[in-house]
C-alpha positions in Angstrom: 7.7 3.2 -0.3 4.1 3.9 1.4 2.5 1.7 -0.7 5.3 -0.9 -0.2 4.8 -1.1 3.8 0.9 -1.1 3.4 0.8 -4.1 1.1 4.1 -5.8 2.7 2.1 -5.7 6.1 -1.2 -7.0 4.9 0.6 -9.7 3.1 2.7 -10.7 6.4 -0.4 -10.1 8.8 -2.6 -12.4 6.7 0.1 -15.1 6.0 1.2 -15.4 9.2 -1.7 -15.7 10.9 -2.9 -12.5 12.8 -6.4 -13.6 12.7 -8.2 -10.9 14.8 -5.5 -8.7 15.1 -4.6 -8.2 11.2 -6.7 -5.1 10.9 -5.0 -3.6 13.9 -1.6 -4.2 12.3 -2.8 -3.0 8.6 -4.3 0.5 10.4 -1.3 0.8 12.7 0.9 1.2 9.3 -1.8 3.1 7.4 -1.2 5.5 10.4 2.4 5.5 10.4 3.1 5.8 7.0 0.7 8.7 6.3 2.5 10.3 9.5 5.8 10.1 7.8 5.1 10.1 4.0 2.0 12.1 3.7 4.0 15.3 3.4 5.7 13.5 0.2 3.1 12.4 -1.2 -0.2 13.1 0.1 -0.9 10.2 1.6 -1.5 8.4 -2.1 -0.8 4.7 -0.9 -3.2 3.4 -3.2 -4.7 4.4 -6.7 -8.0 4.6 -5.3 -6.9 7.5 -2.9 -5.0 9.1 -5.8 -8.5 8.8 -8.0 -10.2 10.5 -5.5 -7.8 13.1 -5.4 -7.9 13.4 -9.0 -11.7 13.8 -9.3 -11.8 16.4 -6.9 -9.3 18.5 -7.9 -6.4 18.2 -5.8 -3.6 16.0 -8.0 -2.8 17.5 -11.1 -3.6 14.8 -14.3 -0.1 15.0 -15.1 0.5 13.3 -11.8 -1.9 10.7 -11.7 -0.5 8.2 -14.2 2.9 8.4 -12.4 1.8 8.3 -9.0 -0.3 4.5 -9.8 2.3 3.4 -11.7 4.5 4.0 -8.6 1.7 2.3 -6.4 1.8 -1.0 -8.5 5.1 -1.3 -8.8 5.7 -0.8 -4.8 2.8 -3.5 -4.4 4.2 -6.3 -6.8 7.5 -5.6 -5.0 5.5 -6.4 -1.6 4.1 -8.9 -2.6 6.7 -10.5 -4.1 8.6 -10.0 -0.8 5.8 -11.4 0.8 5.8 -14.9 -1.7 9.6 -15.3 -1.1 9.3 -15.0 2.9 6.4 -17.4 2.6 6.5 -19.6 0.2 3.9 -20.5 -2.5 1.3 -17.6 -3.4 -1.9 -17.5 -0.6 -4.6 -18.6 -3.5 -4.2 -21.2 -6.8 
């Protein structure tokens, strides 16, 4: 769901034309959504925070395979989102 939100709001921001204020809108949910996942989930909202967390110890192997897989799938989902609210895809 994290990763949903992140990539749902950078999608949205940049599509619809935040300009300057897109990275105020993509750190505002960052924040959020660690406030009211990262108990859940550690605040994994993308793979390369779960490698990091892998590498140093503190997400069990196990876990890691799961946890991406969960990441991509709540991206594509975003982005799909993202494509139907907007119309064709941002690039090709």
């Amino acid at each position: 769901i994290g990763t949903f939100f992140l990539v749902f709001n950078i999608g949205m921001a940049v599509r619809g034309g935040a300009g300057a204020l897109a990275p105020v809108a993509i750190g505002g949910i960052l924040m959020v959504m660690i406030f009211a996942g990262g108990h859940v989930s550690g605040g994994h909202f993308n793979p390369a925070v779960s490698l990091a967390a892998l590498i140093r110890g503190a997400l069990p192997k196990a876990d890691f395979l799961p946890y991406v897989i969960a990441q991509v799938v709540g991206a594509l989902a975003a982005a799909g989102v993202v494509l139907a609210v907007h119309g064709k895809p941002l690039l090709g």
